[in-house]
C-alpha positions as CSV (number, residue, x, y, z in Angstrom):
1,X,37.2,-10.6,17.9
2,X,34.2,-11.3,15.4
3,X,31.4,-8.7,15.5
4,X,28.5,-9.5,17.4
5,X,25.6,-10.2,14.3
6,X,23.0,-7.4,14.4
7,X,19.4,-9.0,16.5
8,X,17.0,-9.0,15.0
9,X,18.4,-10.3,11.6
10,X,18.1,-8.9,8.5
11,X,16.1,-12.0,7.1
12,X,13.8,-12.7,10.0
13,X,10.2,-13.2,8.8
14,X,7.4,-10.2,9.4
15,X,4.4,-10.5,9.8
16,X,1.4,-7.8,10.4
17,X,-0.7,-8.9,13.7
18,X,-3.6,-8.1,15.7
19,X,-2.5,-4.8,18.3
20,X,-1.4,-3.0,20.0
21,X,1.7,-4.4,20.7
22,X,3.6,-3.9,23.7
23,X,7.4,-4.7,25.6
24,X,7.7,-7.6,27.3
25,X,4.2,-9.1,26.1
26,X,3.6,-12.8,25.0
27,X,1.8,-13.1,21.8
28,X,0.0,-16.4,20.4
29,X,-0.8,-16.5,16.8
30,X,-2.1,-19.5,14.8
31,X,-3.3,-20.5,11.5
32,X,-2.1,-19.6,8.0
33,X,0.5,-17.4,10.1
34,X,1.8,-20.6,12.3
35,X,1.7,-22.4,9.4
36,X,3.9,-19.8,7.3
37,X,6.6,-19.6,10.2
38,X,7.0,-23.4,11.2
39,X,6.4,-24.8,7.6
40,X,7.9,-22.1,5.4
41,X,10.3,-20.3,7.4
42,X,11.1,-23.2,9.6
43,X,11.2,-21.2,12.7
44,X,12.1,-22.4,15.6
45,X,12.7,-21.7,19.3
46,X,15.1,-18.5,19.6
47,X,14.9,-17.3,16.3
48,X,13.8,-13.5,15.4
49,X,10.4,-12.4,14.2
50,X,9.6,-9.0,13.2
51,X,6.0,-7.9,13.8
52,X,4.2,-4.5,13.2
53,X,0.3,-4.1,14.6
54,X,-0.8,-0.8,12.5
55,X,-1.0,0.9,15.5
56,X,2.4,1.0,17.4
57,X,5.3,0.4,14.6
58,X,7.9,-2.1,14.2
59,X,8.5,-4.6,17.0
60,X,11.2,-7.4,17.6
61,X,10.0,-10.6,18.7
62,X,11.6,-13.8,19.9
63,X,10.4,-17.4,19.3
64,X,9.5,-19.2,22.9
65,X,7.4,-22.1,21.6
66,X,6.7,-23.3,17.5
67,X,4.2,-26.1,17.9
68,X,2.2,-27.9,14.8
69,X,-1.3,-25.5,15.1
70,X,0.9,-22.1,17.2
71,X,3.2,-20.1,18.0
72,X,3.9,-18.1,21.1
73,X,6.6,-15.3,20.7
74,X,8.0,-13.1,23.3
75,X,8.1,-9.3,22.4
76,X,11.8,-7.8,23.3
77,X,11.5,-4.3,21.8
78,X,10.3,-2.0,19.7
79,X,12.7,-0.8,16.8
80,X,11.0,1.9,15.0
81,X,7.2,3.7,15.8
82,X,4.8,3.5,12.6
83,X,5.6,5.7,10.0
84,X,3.8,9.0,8.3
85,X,2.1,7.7,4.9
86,X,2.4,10.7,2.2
87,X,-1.3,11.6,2.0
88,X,-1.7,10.5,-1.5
89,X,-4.8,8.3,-2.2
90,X,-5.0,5.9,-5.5
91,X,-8.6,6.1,-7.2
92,X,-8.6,3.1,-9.9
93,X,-10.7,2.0,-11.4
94,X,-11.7,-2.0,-11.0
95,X,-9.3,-4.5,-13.8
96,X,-9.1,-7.9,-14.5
97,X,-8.4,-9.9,-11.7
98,X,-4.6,-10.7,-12.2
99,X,-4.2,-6.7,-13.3
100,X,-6.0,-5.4,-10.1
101,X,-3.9,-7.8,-7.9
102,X,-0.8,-6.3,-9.2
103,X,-2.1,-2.7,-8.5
104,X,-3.3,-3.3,-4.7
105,X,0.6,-5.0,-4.6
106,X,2.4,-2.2,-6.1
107,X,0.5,0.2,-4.4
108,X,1.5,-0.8,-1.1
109,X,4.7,-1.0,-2.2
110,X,4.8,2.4,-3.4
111,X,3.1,3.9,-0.3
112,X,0.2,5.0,-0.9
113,X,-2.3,5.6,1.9
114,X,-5.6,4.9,0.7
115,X,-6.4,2.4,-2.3
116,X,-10.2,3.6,-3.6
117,X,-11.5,0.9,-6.2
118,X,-14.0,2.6,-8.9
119,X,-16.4,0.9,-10.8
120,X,-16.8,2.6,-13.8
121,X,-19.0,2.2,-17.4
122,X,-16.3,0.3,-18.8
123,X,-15.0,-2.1,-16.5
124,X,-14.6,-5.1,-16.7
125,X,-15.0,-5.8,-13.0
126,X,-17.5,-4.5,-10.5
127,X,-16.7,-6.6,-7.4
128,X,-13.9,-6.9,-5.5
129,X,-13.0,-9.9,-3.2
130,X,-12.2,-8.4,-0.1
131,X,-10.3,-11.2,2.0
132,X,-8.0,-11.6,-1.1
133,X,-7.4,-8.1,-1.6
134,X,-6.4,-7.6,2.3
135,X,-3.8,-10.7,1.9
136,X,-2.6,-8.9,-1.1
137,X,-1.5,-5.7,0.6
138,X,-1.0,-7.2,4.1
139,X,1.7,-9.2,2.7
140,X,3.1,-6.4,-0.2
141,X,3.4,-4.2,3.3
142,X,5.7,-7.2,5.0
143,X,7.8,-7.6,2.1
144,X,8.5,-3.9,1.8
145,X,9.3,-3.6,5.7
146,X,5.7,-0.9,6.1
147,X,4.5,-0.2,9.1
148,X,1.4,0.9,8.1
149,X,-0.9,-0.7,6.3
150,X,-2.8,1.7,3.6
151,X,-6.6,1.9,3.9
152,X,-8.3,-0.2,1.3
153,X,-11.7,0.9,1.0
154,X,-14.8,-0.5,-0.9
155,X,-15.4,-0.5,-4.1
156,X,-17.6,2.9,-4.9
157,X,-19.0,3.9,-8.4
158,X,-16.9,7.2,-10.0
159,X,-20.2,9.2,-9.8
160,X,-20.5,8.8,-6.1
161,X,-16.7,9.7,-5.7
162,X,-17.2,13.0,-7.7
163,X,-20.1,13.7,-5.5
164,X,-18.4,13.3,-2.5
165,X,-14.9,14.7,-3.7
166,X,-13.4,16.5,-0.1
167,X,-12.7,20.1,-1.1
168,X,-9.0,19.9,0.1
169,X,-8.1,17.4,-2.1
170,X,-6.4,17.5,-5.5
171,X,-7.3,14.7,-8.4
172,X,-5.2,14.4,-10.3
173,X,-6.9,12.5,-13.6
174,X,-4.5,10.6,-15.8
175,X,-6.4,11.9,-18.7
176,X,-5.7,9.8,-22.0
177,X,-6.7,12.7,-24.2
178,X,-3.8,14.6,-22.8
179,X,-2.8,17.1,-19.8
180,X,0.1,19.2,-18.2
181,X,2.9,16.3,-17.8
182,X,2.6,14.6,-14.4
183,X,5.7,15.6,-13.2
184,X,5.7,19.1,-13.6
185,X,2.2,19.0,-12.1
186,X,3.3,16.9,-9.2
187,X,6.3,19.2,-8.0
188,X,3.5,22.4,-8.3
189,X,1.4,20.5,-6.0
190,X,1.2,20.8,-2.3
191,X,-1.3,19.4,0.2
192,X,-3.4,16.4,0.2
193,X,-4.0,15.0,-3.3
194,X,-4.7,11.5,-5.2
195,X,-4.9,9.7,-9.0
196,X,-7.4,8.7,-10.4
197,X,-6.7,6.0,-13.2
198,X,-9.4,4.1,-15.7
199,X,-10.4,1.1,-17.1
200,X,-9.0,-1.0,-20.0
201,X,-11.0,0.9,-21.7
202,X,-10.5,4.2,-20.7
203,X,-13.4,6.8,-19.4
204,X,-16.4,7.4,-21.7
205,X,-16.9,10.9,-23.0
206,X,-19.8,11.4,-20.2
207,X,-17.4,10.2,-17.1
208,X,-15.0,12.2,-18.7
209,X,-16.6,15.8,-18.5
210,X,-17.7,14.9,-14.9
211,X,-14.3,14.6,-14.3
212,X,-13.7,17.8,-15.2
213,X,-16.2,19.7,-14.1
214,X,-14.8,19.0,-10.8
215,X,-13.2,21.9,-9.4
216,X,-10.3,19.6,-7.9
217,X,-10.0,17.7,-10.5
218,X,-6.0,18.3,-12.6
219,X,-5.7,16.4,-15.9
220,X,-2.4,14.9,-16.6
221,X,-0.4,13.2,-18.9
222,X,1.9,10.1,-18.3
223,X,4.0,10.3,-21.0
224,X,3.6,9.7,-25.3
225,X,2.2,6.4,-25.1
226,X,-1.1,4.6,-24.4
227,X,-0.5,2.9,-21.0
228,X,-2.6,-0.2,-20.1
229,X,-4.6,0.3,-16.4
230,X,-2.1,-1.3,-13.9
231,X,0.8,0.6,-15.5
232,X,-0.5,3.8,-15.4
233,X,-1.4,3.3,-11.6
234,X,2.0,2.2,-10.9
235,X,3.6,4.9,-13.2
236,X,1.7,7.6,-11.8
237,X,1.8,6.5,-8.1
238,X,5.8,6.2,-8.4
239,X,6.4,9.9,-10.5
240,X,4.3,11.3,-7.0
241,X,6.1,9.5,-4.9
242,X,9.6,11.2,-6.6
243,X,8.1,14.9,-6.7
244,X,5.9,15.2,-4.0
245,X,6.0,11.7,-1.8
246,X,8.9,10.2,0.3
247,X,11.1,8.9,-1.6
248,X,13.5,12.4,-1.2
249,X,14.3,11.5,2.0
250,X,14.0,7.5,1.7
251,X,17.1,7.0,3.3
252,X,16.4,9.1,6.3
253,X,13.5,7.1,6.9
254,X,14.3,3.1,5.6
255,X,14.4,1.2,8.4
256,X,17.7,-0.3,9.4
257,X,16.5,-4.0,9.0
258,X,14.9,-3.2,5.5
């Protein structure tokens, strides 16, 4: 006899919705999210969805009724609880708006658990769009199957960060000027720590020696070349993750649907 095929399916559509979820409870959603499941993903009466609410974890959830402006889906059960984030916070500093997209993306991706923008003397940027940058890594977290979404926070100048630097926190500065290799500096590391990446431009001498006059603060170096912003943030973010973050035990953890 054929095997029964695995519910919920591997390519049912997730989304991230307002919690907390719960078994047995009928959820309506509408909007660009209707829109994305009818329209796009042609759902229809019976199929799978995957939903996670930030709070809870993963659930599965069964279509009862796709109409033209909603949706109403019936939640069967939950398949995993919300996962531990590595406490590893990304400090960069504001890019061009195509640049800083892919950061806030990769990011996610990578699993960090709190996105800090800087605005610093050489950006290019010193606003950040809010609404756009929470679609961003709302919908990098569905596409990697998270079920957590990481903190994005406001934008905040680099002098107010130093100020308010947490004493139990590493900061690790990608330092273009040179540093111990980030690796090595990773693997030594253990506790709550973060990056902190610049602009196109790099830090001026002044933001510089703040930097290090922090007593937290840990120059590194990212390798023999002269990185632009958004690769540096995903090159350092990813070398964390591989020393100090998750991805040792990656398999342990994936979710069976991902």
């Amino acid at each position: 006899m054929p095997a029964t095929p695995a519910w919920p399916p591997r390519s049912a559509p997730r989304l991230f919705v307002t919690g907390p979820l719960a078994e047995a409870m009928d959820l309506t959603i509408d909007g660009p999210q209707a829109h994305y499941l009818t329209r796009v993903m042609r759902a229809a009466p019976g199929d799978a969805v995957i939903l996670c609410d930030d709070l809870t974890g993963e659930w599965a959830a069964q279509v009862r009724h796709a109409g033209k402006r909603d949706v109403t889906l019936d939640i069967r059960t939950r398949l995993r609880p919300r996962e531990q984030v590595p406490d590893f916070w990304l400090c960069a500093a504001l890019l061009k708006k195509p640049n800083f997209d892919l950061v806030l993306e990769k990011a996610t991706e990578l699993g960090v658990r709190r996105i800090q923008p800087l605005v610093t003397r050489r950006c290019v940027a010193d606003k950040l769009n809010d609404e756009r940058a929470r679609t961003i890594v709302t919908e990098a977290a569905e596409q990697c199957a998270r079920t957590a979404l990481p903190e994005l926070a406001e934008p905040l100048r680099l002098d107010a960060l130093l100020r308010a630097w947490p004493g139990d926190r590493a900061l690790f500065f990608a330092d273009e000027t040179g540093g111990e290799p980030a690796g090595e500096s990773f693997r030594a590391h253990a506790g709550p720590a973060a990056l902190l990446i610049g602009p196109e431009g790099g830090f001026d001498p002044a933001e510089r020696e703040a930097i290090h006059a922090l007593p937290q603060a840990r120059p590194i170096g990212l390798g023999p070349r002269i990185l632009r912003g958004e690769t540096a943030a995903i090159a350092g973010c990813a070398l964390w993750m591989a020393f100090a973050g998750d991805w040792h035990n990656s398999l342990a953890r994936q979710s069976p649907l991902a």
